[in-house]
C-alpha positions in Angstrom: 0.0 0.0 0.0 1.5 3.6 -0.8 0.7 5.1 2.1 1.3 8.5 0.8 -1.5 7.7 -2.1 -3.7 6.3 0.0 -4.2 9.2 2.5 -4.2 11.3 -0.3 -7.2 9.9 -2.0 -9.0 9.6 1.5 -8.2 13.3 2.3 -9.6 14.4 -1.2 -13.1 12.1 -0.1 -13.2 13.9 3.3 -12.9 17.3 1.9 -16.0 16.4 -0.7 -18.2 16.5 3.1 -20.6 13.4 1.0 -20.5 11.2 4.0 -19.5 10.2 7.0 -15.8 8.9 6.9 -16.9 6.0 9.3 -18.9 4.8 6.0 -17.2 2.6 4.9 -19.0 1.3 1.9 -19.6 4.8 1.0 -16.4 5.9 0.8 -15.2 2.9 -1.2 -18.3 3.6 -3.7 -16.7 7.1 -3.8 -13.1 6.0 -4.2 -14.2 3.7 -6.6 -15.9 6.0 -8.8 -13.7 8.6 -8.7 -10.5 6.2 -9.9 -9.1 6.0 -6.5 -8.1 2.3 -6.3 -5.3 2.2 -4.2 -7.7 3.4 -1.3 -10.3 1.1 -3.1 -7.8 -2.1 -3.0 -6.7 -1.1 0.7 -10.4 -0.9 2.3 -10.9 -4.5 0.4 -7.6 -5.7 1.9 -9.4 -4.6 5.5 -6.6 -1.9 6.3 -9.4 1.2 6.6 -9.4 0.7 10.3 -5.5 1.3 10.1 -6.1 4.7 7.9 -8.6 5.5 10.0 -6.5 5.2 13.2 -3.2 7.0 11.8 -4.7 9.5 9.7 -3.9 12.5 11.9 -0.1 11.1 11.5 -0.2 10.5 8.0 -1.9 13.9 7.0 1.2 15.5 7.9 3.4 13.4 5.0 1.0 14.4 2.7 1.2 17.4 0.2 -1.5 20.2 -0.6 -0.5 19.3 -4.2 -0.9 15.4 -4.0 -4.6 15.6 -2.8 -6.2 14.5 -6.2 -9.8 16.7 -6.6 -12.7 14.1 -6.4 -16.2 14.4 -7.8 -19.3 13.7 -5.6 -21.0 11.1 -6.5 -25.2 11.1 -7.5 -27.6 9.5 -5.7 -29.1 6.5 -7.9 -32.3 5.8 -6.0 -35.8 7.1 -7.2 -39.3 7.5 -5.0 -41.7 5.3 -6.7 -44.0 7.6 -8.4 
Protein backbone atom coordinates (compact mmCIF):
# COMPACT_ATOMS: atom_id res chain seq x y z
CA UNK A 1 0.00 0.00 0.00
CA UNK A 2 1.47 3.56 -0.77
CA UNK A 3 0.65 5.13 2.09
CA UNK A 4 1.26 8.46 0.76
CA UNK A 5 -1.51 7.65 -2.08
CA UNK A 6 -3.67 6.25 -0.01
CA UNK A 7 -4.19 9.18 2.49
CA UNK A 8 -4.20 11.28 -0.25
CA UNK A 9 -7.23 9.88 -2.01
CA UNK A 10 -9.00 9.57 1.54
CA UNK A 11 -8.22 13.35 2.28
CA UNK A 12 -9.59 14.39 -1.19
CA UNK A 13 -13.08 12.11 -0.08
CA UNK A 14 -13.19 13.93 3.31
CA UNK A 15 -12.89 17.30 1.90
CA UNK A 16 -15.98 16.40 -0.70
CA UNK A 17 -18.20 16.52 3.13
CA UNK A 18 -20.57 13.44 1.01
CA UNK A 19 -20.53 11.19 3.98
CA UNK A 20 -19.48 10.18 7.03
CA UNK A 21 -15.84 8.90 6.92
CA UNK A 22 -16.93 6.03 9.29
CA UNK A 23 -18.95 4.81 5.99
CA UNK A 24 -17.18 2.64 4.85
CA UNK A 25 -18.98 1.35 1.91
CA UNK A 26 -19.58 4.79 1.05
CA UNK A 27 -16.44 5.90 0.84
CA UNK A 28 -15.24 2.93 -1.25
CA UNK A 29 -18.25 3.61 -3.72
CA UNK A 30 -16.68 7.13 -3.78
CA UNK A 31 -13.11 5.99 -4.19
CA UNK A 32 -14.18 3.69 -6.65
CA UNK A 33 -15.93 6.00 -8.76
CA UNK A 34 -13.67 8.58 -8.74
CA UNK A 35 -10.51 6.17 -9.94
CA UNK A 36 -9.12 5.99 -6.52
CA UNK A 37 -8.10 2.28 -6.29
CA UNK A 38 -5.26 2.16 -4.20
CA UNK A 39 -7.66 3.42 -1.28
CA UNK A 40 -10.31 1.08 -3.09
CA UNK A 41 -7.78 -2.12 -2.97
CA UNK A 42 -6.67 -1.08 0.70
CA UNK A 43 -10.44 -0.87 2.35
CA UNK A 44 -10.94 -4.54 0.41
CA UNK A 45 -7.56 -5.72 1.86
CA UNK A 46 -9.40 -4.57 5.53
CA UNK A 47 -6.63 -1.86 6.29
CA UNK A 48 -9.42 1.21 6.60
CA UNK A 49 -9.43 0.66 10.32
CA UNK A 50 -5.45 1.34 10.10
CA UNK A 51 -6.15 4.72 7.87
CA UNK A 52 -8.61 5.55 10.03
CA UNK A 53 -6.47 5.18 13.22
CA UNK A 54 -3.21 7.00 11.84
CA UNK A 55 -4.69 9.47 9.70
CA UNK A 56 -3.89 12.47 11.89
CA UNK A 57 -0.10 11.06 11.50
CA UNK A 58 -0.22 10.50 8.04
CA UNK A 59 -1.92 13.88 7.01
CA UNK A 60 1.18 15.52 7.92
CA UNK A 61 3.37 13.40 5.03
CA UNK A 62 1.03 14.37 2.68
CA UNK A 63 1.24 17.38 0.22
CA UNK A 64 -1.49 20.20 -0.62
CA UNK A 65 -0.47 19.32 -4.21
CA UNK A 66 -0.89 15.45 -3.98
CA UNK A 67 -4.56 15.63 -2.85
CA UNK A 68 -6.18 14.46 -6.22
CA UNK A 69 -9.82 16.65 -6.61
CA UNK A 70 -12.65 14.10 -6.37
CA UNK A 71 -16.20 14.42 -7.77
CA UNK A 72 -19.28 13.67 -5.60
CA UNK A 73 -20.97 11.07 -6.50
CA UNK A 74 -25.20 11.09 -7.54
CA UNK A 75 -27.59 9.46 -5.70
CA UNK A 76 -29.08 6.55 -7.94
CA UNK A 77 -32.26 5.76 -6.01
CA UNK A 78 -35.76 7.13 -7.15
CA UNK A 79 -39.29 7.47 -5.01
CA UNK A 80 -41.69 5.28 -6.73
CA UNK A 81 -44.04 7.57 -8.39
Amino acid sequence: MDRRKVIAQYEAIRRLGQTNMFDVRMVELIAYHNGFYELVEAIEEGRYPEILLNYGKWIEEVSEDEIPEAKPIEPVWRLRE
